[in-house]
Backbone as CSV, one residue per row, in Angstrom:
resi,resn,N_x,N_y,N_z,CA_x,CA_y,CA_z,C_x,C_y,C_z
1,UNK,-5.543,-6.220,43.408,-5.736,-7.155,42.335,-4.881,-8.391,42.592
2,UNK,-5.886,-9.318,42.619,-5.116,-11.100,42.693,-4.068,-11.125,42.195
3,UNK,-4.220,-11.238,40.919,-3.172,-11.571,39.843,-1.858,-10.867,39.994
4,UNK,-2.063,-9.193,40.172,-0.980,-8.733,39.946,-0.104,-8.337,41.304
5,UNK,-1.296,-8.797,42.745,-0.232,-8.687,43.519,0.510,-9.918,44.054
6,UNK,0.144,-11.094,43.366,0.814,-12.342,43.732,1.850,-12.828,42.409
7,UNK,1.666,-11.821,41.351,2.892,-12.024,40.454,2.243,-13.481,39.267
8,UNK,1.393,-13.661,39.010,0.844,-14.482,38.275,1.352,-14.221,36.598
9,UNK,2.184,-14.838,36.251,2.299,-14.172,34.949,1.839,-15.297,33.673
10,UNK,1.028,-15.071,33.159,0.131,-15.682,32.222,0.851,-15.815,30.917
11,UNK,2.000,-15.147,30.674,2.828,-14.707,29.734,3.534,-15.868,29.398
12,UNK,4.238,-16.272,30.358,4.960,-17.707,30.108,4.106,-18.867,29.622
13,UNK,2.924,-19.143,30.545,2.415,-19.924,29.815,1.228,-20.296,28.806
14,UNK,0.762,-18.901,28.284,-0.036,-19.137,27.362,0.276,-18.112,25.830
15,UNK,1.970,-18.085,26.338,2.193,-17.546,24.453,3.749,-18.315,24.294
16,UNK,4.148,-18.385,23.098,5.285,-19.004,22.721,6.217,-17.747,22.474
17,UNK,7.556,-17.783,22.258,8.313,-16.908,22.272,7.994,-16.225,20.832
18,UNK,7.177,-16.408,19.738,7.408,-16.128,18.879,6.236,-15.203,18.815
19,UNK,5.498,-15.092,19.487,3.895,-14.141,19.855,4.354,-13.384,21.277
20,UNK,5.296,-13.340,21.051,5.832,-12.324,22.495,5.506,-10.905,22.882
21,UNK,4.305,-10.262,22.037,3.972,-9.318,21.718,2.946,-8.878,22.595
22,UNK,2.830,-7.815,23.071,2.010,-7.346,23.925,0.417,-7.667,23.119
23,UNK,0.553,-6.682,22.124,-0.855,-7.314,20.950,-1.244,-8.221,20.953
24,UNK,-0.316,-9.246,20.418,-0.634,-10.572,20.405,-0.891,-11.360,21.388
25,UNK,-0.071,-10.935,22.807,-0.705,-11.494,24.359,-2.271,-11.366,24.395
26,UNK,-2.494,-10.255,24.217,-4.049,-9.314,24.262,-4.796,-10.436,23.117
27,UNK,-4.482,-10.471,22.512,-5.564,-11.157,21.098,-5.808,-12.521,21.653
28,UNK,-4.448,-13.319,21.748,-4.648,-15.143,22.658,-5.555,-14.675,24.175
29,UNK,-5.097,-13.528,25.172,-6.220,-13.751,26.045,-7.414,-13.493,25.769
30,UNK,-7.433,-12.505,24.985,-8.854,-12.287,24.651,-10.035,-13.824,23.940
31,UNK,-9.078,-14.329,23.248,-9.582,-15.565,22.634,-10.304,-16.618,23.482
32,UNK,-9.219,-16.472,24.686,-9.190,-17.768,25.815,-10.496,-16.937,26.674
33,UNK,-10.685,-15.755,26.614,-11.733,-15.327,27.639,-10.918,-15.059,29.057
34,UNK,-9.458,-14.620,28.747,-8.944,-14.616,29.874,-8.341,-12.636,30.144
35,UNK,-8.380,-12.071,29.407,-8.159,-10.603,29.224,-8.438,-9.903,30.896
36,UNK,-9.327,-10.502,31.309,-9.169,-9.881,32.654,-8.349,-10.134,33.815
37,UNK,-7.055,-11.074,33.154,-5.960,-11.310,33.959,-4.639,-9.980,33.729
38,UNK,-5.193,-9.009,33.173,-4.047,-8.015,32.599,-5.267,-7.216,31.760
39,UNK,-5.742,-6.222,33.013,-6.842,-5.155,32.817,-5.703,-3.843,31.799
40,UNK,-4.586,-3.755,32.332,-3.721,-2.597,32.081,-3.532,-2.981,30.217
41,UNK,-3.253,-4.448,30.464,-2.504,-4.361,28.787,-3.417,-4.291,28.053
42,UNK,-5.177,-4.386,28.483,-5.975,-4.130,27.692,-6.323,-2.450,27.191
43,UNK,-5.809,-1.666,28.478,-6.881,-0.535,28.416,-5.434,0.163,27.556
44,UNK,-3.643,-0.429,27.955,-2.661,0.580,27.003,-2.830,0.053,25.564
45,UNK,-3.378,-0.941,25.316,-3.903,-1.306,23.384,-4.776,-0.243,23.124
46,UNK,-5.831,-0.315,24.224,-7.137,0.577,23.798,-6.862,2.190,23.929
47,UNK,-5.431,2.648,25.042,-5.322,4.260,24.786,-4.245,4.296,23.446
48,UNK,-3.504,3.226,23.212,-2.823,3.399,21.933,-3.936,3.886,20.593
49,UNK,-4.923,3.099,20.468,-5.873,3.226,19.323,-6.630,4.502,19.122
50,UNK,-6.928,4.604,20.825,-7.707,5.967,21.084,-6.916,7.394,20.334
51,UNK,-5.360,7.254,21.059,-4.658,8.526,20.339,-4.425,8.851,18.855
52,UNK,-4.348,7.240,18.601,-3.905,7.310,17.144,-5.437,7.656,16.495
53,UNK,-6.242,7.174,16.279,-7.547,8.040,15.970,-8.293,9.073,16.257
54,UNK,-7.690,10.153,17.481,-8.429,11.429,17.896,-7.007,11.731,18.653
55,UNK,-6.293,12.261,18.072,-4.736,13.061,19.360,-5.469,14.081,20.187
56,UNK,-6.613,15.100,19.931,-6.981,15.795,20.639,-7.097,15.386,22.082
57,UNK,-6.036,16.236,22.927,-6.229,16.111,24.520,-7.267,16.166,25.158
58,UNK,-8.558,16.697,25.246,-9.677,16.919,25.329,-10.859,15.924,25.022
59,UNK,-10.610,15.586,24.072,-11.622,14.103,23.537,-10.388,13.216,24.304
60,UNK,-9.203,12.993,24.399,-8.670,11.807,24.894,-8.683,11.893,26.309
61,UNK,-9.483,12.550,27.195,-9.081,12.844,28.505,-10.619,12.706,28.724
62,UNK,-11.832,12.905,27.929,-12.940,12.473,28.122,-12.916,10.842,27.845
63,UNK,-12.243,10.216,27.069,-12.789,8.953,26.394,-12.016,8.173,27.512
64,UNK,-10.969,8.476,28.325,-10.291,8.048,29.539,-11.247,8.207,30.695
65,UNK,-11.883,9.320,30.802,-12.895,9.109,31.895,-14.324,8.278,31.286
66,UNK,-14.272,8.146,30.400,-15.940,7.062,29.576,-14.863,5.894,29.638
67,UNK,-14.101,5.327,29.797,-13.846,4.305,29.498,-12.851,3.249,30.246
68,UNK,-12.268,4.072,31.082,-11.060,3.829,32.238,-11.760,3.374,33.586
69,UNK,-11.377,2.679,33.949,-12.251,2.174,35.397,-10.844,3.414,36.511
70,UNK,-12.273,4.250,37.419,-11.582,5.424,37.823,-10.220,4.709,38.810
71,UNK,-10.265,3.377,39.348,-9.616,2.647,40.329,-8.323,2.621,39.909
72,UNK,-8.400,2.284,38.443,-6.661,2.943,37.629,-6.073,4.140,37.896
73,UNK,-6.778,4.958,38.046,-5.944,6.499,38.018,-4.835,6.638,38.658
74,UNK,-4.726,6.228,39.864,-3.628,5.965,40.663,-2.563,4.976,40.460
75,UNK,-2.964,3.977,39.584,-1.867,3.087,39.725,-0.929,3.278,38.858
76,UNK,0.475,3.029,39.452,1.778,3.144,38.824,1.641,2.618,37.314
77,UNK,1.613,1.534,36.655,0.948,0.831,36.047,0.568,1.857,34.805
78,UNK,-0.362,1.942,35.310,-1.664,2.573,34.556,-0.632,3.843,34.045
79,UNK,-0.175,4.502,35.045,0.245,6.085,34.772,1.223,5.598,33.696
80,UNK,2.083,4.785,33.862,3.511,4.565,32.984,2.851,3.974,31.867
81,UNK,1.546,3.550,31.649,1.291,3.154,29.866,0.791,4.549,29.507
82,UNK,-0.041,5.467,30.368,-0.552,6.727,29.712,0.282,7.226,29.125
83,UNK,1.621,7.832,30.039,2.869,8.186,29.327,3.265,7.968,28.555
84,UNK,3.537,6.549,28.481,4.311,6.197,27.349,3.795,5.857,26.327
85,UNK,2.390,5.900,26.303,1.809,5.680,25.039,1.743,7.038,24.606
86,UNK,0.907,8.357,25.442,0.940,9.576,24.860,2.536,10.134,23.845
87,UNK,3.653,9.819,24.998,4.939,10.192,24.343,5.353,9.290,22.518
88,UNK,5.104,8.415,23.128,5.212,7.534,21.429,3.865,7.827,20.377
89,UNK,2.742,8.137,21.147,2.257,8.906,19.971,2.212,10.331,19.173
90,UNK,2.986,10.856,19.949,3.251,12.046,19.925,4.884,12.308,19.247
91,UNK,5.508,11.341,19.392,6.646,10.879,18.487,7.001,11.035,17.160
């Protein structure tokens, strides 16, 4: 991936310190039509929502394979939002 292996960070310049929010990153790119510069921060919003509306491991491990592009599975990235979203929802 372009973006993330040349370090492009979109962060600085299209939010102010006061929208410093991962959410709120997600909502301004999404606006701009730019969300596919930060595939990950889209899909850890979307496994945050997923858990919090179905915790079942089973439906959340299907809706990860319906919905996860399989090319994530491996990436560091990817693994450290699963975690840490499962652990904080599970919190």
């Amino acid at each position: 991936m372009f973006f993330v292996d040349h370090s492009v960070h979109a962060c600085c310049c299209c939010v102010t310190e006061l929208d410093n929010s991962k959410d709120r990153m997600m909502e301004i790119l999404e606006d701009r039509g730019l969300s596919f510069l930060f595939p990950l921060l889209r899909v850890q919003s979307e496994l945050w929502k997923q858990l919090k509306a179905d915790p079942n491991p089973a439906s959340f491990f299907k809706w990860i394979r319906d919905n996860v592009d399989s090319s994530l599975y491996t990436d560091p990235a990817f693994i450290t939002s699963l975690v840490t979203t499962s652990v904080s929802v599970s919190s």
